[in-house]
SEMI-527407 format. One line per 8 residues: number of its first residue (from 1); for each residue x, y, z of C-alpha. Coordinates in steps of 0.25 Angstrom, whole numbers, always signed. Example, Ala and Ser with C-alpha at 12.3 -4.5 7.8 and 13.67 -1.06 7.14 Angstrom:
BEGIN
1> +49,-18,+31; +55,-4,+29
END
This chain:
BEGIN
1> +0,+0,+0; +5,+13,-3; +8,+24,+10; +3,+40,+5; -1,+46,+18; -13,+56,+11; -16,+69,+19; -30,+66,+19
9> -39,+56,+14; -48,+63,+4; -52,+61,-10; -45,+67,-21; -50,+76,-33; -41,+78,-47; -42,+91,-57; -41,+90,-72
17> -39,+102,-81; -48,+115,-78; -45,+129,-80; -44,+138,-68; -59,+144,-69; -62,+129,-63; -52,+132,-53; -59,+146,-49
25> -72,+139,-50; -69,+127,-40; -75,+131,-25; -64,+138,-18; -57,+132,-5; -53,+141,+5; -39,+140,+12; -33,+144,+25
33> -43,+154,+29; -43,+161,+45; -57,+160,+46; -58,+147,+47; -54,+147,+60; -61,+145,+72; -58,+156,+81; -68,+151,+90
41> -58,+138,+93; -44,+138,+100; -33,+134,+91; -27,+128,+104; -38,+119,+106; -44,+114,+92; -35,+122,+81; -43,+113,+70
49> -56,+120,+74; -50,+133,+76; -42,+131,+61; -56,+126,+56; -67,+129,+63; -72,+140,+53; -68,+130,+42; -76,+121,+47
57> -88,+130,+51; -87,+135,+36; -87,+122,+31; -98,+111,+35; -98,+98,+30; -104,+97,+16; -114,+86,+17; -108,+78,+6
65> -94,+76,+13; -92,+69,+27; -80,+77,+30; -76,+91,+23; -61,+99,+24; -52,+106,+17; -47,+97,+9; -62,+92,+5
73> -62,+108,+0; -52,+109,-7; -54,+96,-13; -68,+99,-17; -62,+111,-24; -53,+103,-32; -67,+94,-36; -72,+107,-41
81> -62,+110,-50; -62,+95,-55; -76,+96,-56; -74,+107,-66; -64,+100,-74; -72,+88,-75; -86,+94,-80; -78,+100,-90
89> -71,+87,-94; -84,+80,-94; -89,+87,-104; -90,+79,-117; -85,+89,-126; -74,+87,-140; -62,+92,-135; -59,+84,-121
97> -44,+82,-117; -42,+65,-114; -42,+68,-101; -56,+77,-98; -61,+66,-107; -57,+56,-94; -60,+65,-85; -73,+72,-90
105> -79,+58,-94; -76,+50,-81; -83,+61,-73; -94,+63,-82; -96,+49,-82; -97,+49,-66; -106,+61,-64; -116,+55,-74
113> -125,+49,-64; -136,+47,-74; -129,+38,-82; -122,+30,-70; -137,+30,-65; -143,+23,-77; -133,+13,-78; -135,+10,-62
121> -126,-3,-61; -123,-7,-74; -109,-2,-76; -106,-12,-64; -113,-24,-69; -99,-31,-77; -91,-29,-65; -102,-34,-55
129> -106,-45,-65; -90,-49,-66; -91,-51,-51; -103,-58,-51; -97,-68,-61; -87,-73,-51; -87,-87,-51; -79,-89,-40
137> -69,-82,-30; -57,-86,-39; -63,-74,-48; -60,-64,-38; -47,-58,-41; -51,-56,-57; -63,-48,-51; -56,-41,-41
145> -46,-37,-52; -58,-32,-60; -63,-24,-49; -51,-17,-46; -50,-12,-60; -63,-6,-58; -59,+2,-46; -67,-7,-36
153> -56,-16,-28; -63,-26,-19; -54,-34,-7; -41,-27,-10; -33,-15,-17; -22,-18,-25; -13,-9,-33; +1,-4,-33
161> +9,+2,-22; +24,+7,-21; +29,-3,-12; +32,+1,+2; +46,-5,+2; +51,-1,-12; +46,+12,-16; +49,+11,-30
169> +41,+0,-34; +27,-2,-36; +21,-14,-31; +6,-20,-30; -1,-22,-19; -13,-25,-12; -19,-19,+1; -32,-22,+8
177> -46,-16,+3; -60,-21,+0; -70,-13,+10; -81,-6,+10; -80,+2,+24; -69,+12,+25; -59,+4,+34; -58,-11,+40
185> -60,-7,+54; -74,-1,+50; -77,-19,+47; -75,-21,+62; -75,-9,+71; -88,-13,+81; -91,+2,+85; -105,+4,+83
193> -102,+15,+70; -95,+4,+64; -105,-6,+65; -116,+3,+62; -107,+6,+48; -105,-10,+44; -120,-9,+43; -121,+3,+35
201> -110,-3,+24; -118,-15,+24; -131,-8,+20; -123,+1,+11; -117,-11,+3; -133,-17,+4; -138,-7,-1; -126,-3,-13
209> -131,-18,-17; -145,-17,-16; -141,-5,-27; -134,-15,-36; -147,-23,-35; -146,-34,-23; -158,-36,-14; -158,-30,-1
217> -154,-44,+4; -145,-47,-6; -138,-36,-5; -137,-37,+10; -131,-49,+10; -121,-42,+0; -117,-32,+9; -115,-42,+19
225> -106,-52,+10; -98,-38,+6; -95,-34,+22; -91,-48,+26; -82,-48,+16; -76,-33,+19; -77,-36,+34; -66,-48,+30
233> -56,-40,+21; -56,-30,+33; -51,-40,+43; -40,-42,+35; -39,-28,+34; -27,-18,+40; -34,-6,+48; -27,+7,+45
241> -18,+7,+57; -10,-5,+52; -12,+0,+37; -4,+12,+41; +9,+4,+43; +17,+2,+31; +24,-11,+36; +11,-19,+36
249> +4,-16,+24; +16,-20,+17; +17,-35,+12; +24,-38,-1; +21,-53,-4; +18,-61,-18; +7,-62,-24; +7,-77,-20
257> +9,-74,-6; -4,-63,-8; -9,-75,-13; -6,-83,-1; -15,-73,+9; -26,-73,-3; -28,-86,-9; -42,-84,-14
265> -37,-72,-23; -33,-76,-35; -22,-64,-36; -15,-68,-47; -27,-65,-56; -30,-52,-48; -17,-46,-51; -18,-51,-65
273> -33,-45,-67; -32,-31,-60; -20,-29,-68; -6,-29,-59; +7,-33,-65; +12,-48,-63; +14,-47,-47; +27,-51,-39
281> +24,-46,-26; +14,-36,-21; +11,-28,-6; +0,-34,+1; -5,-23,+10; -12,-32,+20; -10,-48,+20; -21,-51,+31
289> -31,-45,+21; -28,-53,+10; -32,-65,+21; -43,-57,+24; -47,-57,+8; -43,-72,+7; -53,-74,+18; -65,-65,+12
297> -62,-71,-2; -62,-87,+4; -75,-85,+14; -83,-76,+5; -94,-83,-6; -93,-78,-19; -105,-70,-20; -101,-62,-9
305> -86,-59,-14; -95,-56,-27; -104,-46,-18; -92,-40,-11; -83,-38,-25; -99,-32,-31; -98,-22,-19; -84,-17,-20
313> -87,-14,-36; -100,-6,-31; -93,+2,-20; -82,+7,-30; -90,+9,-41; -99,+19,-33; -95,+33,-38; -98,+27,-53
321> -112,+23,-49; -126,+25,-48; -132,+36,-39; -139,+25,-30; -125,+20,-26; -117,+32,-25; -128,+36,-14; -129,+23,-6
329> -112,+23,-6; -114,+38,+0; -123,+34,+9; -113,+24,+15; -101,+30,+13; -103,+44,+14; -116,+46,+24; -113,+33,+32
337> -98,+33,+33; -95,+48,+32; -107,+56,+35; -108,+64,+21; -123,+68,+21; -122,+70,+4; -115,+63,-8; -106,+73,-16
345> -110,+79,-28; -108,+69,-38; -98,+79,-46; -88,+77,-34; -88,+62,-34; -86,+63,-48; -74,+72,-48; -67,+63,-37
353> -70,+50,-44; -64,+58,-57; -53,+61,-49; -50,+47,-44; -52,+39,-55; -45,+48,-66; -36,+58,-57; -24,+61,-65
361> -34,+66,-76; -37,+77,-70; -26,+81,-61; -16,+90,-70; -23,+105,-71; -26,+105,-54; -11,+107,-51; -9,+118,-60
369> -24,+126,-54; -22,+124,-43; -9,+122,-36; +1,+131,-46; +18,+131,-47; +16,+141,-35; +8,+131,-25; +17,+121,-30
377> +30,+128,-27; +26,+134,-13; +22,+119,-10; +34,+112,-13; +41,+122,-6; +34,+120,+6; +36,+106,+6; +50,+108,+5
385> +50,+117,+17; +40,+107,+25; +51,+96,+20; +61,+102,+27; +54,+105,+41; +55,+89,+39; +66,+88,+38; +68,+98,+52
393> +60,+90,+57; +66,+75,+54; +78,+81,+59; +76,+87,+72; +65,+78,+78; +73,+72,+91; +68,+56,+91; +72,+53,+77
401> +87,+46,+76; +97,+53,+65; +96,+39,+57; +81,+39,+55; +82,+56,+54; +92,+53,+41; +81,+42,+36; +69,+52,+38
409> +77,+63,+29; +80,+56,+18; +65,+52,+17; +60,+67,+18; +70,+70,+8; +66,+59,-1; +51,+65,+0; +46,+69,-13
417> +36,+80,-15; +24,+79,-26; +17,+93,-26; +4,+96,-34; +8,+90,-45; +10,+75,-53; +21,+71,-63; +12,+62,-71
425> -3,+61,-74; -11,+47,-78; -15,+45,-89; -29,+41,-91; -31,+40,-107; -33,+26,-107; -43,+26,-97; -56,+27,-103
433> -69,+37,-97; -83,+36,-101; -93,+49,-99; -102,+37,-96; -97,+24,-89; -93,+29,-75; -93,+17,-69; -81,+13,-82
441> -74,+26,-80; -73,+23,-66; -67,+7,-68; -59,+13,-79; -51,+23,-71; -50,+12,-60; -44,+1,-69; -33,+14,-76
449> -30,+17,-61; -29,+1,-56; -19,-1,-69; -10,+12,-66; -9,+6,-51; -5,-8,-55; +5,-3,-65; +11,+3,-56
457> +16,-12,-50; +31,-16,-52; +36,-2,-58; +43,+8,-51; +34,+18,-42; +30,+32,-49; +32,+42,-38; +27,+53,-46
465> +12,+47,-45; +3,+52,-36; -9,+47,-27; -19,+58,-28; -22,+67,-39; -18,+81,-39; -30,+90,-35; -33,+81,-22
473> -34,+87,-9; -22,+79,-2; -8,+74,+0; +0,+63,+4; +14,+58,+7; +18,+44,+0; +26,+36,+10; +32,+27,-1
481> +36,+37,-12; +39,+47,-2; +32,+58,-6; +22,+68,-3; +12,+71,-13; +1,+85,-13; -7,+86,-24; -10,+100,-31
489> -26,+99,-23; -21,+100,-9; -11,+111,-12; -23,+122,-10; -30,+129,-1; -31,+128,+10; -19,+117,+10; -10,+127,+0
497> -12,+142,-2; -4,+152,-12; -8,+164,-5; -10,+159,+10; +4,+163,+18; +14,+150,+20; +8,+148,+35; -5,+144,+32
505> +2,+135,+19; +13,+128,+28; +0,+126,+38; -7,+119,+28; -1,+112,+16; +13,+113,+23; +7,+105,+35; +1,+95,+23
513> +15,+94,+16; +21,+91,+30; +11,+81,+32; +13,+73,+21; +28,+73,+23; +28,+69,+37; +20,+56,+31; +33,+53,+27
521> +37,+49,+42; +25,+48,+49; +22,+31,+56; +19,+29,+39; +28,+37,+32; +40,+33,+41; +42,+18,+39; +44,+22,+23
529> +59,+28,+19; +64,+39,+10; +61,+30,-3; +46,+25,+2; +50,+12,+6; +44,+6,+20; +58,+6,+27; +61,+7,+41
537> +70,+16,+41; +68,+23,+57; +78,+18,+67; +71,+9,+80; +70,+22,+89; +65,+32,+79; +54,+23,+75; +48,+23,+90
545> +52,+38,+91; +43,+40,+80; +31,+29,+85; +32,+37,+99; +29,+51,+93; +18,+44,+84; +13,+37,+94; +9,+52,+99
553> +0,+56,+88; -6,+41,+88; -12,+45,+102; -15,+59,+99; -24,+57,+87; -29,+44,+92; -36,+51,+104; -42,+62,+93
561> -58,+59,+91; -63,+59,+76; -79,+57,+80; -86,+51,+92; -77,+40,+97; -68,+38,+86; -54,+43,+88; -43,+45,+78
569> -34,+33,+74; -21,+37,+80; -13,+27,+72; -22,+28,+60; -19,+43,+58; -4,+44,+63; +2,+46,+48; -8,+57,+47
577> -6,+63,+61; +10,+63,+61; +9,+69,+45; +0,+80,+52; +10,+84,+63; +20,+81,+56; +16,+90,+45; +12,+102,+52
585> +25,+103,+60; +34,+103,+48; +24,+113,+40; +27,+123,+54; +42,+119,+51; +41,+123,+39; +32,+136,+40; +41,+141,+49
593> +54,+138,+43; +51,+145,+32; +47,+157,+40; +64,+159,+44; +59,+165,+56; +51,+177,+50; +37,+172,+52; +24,+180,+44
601> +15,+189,+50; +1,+185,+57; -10,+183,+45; -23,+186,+50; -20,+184,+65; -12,+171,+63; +3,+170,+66; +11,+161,+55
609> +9,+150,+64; -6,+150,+67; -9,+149,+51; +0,+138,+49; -9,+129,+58; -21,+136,+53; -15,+133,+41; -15,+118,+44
617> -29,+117,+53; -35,+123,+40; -34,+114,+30; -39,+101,+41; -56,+108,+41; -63,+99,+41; -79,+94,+43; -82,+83,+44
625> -92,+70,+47; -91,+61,+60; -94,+49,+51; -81,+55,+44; -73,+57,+54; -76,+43,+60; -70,+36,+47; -58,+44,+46
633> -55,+41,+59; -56,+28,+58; -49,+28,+43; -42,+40,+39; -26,+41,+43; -28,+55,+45; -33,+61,+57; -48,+70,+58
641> -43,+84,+54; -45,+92,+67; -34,+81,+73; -26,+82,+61; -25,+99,+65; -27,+98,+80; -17,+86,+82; -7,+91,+74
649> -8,+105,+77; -7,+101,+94; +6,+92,+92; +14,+106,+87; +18,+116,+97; +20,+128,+86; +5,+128,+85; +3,+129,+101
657> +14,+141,+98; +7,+146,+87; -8,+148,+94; -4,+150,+108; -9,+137,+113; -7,+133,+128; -2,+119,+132; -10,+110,+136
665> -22,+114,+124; -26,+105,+114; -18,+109,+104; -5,+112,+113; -5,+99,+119; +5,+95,+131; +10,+83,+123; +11,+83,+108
673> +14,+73,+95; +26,+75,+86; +31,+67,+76; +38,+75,+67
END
């Protein structure tokens, strides 16, 4: 499995080629803006609320998002612009370029509800007949195989990945998958809202057959077959805890030892059918769950691993089908598990699934629109500055020997820096798009996307690809090429402003930049060397130094509440939450250093200092459901935003210093956390 540490898990959206009218015309985003803040609260106390409580105020939760931020802003501007691009591309007119042919068709063909009405199930019927037509489980792998080219991967994923112990190689490998419900402990937890939710997917999946045609019996006994068998591939499941270290989700073995734990998957034809290269080897992620598989596949009938392989093609074929479904899917997975009250327009989902399926068609003009030489230039300098605060850093901290100090330099040194911008771009001329055969479109982009990945196998890794496309709201450091990555969308406002002083920059995207570089040797980031390779290369005692100071922010975020009587995960989110420290001090190194002791004047009542962390708190706003903030906590590595500001924000003296804060206050804590 592959290690990019994301600075949020959200959604991504991609730009094609639109002049700067569309730009004008997309709803405007705000950035740092003073009167957001909550005057009412103490910044010693609760800064998040007093950063963003006029924010919040200002901003109530639309009713068709179950949690809304600044980055949901900023990325719903960038779906504006896209919108634009693709009604304009959609338009069937002489003339078109190749690519707003893809483009315009694909979304054309996925707005047009009329004509994905009227044909109700029938783009589906070959792929549901071909499972049907199984005679007997030997037929399993040439199914699955099909399936995967069509975007809907039952049991398993499988695809390429750099491998974690030569970073210069692409290898296959295959990790756990196959469920419905957004993680394995949600299978067995026996709180009563976990119980009460099993029920619920049970009556969802009913009811998602009842719409395929089943009798309410029938398709109760369905739904039961598909949770039986979902239940047993989550027991052989790794929770995200243990998923979080490298050493155990790594297990190179043949393909006849794979075919040891699963002897009732005829492999052999799976990898010949979905398309891989003749296979010597390949990572298997988690071995117990290849048992567990071997297990559902051996005491399951056929008709119900035929029911379960029917629902997976149903769940991922969704966006691309009739209304009735898209509701009844929304009622489960957007009222039930995340408390949205309406769907998004349809134009939305349509931009997104556009910008999933077919990103690199569309990505080229948002650099130039809205990022520009300037915002690159002052961001790649700022990156250097942060780099060097590092650096600082690495060297003065006190419980770090000089042997694993040299090591730690030469990997920051070895860090390379991919800013708004991409060296190559897909090409997707021999992928064919249809203004009216959605469901095609979709399998079609799917299968080109499965193929790139599988090529990939045996050849050297391509370290100038990347792993979102260019206008998404987000960044991430990749332990194994080493690298942090920030597309052109995030480097706005209110991450990245031209005219805002260097403050409030440093604050924000500066705190961001420093984030994603301390993933390099957070509890993840560390066990993996200057080249990407997981190597130990930290002496005894440095190792424990290190656990002992992490230890710290396990208990300090662990005894953080997300909603009722869930907490945070401690060990889940410590990636995230050392990033988050880590990457706020050396943003304030860095801020500072540049100052050479000749700070700026107050702006609008606020020293240099006080807009740096307003700077920061800013960009976490946030609103947001309690059916929401129950599954993040439970799922998502990064901590609930008002703990991502509050906690990191409490463990710095400077900020103390910097609004007058008393010891002993909740933001000036007797005791703090420090990693780096």
């Amino acid at each position: 499995m592959r290690f990019p540490y994301l600075l949020l898990l959200t959604a991504g959206a991609v730009l094609a080629q639109q002049n700067q009218a569309q730009i004008n015309s997309a709803p405007q985003n705000p950035g740092f803006d003073i009167k957001y803040i909550d005057r009412s609260a103490d910044p010693c106390v609760d800064f998040y609320k007093f950063s963003c409580g006029g924010w919040i105020s200002a901003n109530p939760l639309p009713p068709d998002q179950s949690r809304w931020g600044r980055f949901d802003a900023l990325q719903d501007r960038n779906r504006a612009i896209l919108q634009n691009v693709l009604e304009t591309a959609s338009s069937d007119k002489p003339g078109r370029s190749a690519i707003e042919q893809k483009i315009g068709d694909f979304y054309y063909a996925c707005m047009d509800l009329k004509t994905i009405d009227a044909r109700g199930t029938t783009p589906l019927k070959a792929d549901l007949d071909r499972i049907a037509g199984m005679k007997d489980k030997k037929a399993l792998a040439e199914v699955v195989a099909h399936m995967f080219r069509m975007g809907a991967p039952p049991f398993f994923f499988f695809s390429s990945e750099q491998d974690a112990k030569d970073s210069t190689k692409e290898i296959a490998g295959l990790d756990q998958g196959g469920l419905g419900l957004p993680d394995r402990d949600y299978y067995f937890k026996t709180d009563q809202k976990s119980v009460d939710l099993r029920k619920q997917y049970i009556e969802h999946v009913t009811k998602m057959f009842q719409l395929l045609g089943s009798t309410p019996a029938d398709a109760a006994k369905k739904a039961q077959a598909v949770m039986a068998i979902e239940t047993a591939l989550a027991d052989g499941s790794f929770d995200r805890v243990t998923r979080r270290d490298p050493e155990k989700v790594y297990h190179k073995m043949t393909v006849k030892e794979l075919s040891d734990l699963t002897p009732d998957f005829d492999w052999s034809r799976f990898f010949k059918d979905v398309g891989a290269p003749s296979l010597q080897s390949l990572d298997v992620s988690v071995p117990p769950f290849q048992k567990a598989l071997n297990g559902a596949i051996q005491k399951t009938s056929l008709d119900d691993l035929k029911t379960y392989l029917a629902w997976h093609l149903v769940h991922a074929s969704v966006p691309v089908m009739p209304k009735s479904f898209v509701d009844e899917n929304f009622n489960f997975y957007g009222k039930t598990l995340l408390g949205a009250q309406e769907q998004r327009p349809r134009w939305k989902r349509c931009v997104d699934l556009t910008d999933n399926q077919l990103p690199d068609a569309l990505g080229r003009a948002f650099i130039e629109k809205t990022l520009g030489q300037e915002g690159k230039d002052r961001t790649q300098k700022m990156v250097a500055e942060i780099e060097k605060a590092l650096e600082q850093d690495i060297q003065a901290v006190d419980w770090m020997s000089p042997e694993t100090k040299k090591q730690a330099l030469l990997k920051l040194q070895a860090i390379t820096n991919k800013i708004g911008d991409k060296a190559h771009w897909l090409d997707y001329s021999g992928v064919r798009m249809a203004r009216d055969d959605a469901y095609g479109d979709s399998a079609r982009a799917s299968a080109f996307e499965l193929a790139r990945q599988l090529g990939k196998i045996g050849k050297p890794v391509d370290k100038t690809d990347w792993q979102m496309s260019q206008p998404t709201v987000n960044a991430y450091y990749d332990a194994q090429e080493n690298d942090i990555n920030f597309p052109a969308g995030i480097l706005q406002p209110p991450f990245w402003d031209n005219k805002l002083d260097d403050a409030v920059n440093y604050g924000a995207i500066g705190a961001v930049i420093g984030h994603e570089l301390t993933h390099g040797f957070d509890d993840q980031g560390r066990q993996f060397d200057a080249k990407g390779n997981l190597r130990d290369w930290w002496t005894e005692a440095d190792a424990k130094a290190f656990e002992e100071r992490a230890d710290c922010l396990v208990k300090q975020y662990g005894n953080y509440t997300a909603v009722d009587d869930v907490k945070l995960n401690g060990k889940l989110t410590l990636g995230e939450n050392t990033a988050d420290n880590g990457g706020l001090r050396l943003a304030y190194m860095a801020l500072m250093d540049s100052y050479k002791g000749k700070e700026p004047a107050p702006m609008d009542g606020l020293t240099a200092q006080q807009r740096f962390f307003l700077g920061f708190g800013q960009i976490w706003c946030e609103n947001e459901t309690p059916e929401s903030k129950r599954q993040l906590a439970l799922t998502n590595p990064h901590s609930l935003p008002e703990f991502r500001v509050n906690g990191a924000v409490s463990n710095m003296p400077e900020f103390g210093k910097a609004f007058g804060c008393k010891p002993g206050q909740a933001m000036a804590p007797a005791q703090s956390c420090r990693v780096w």
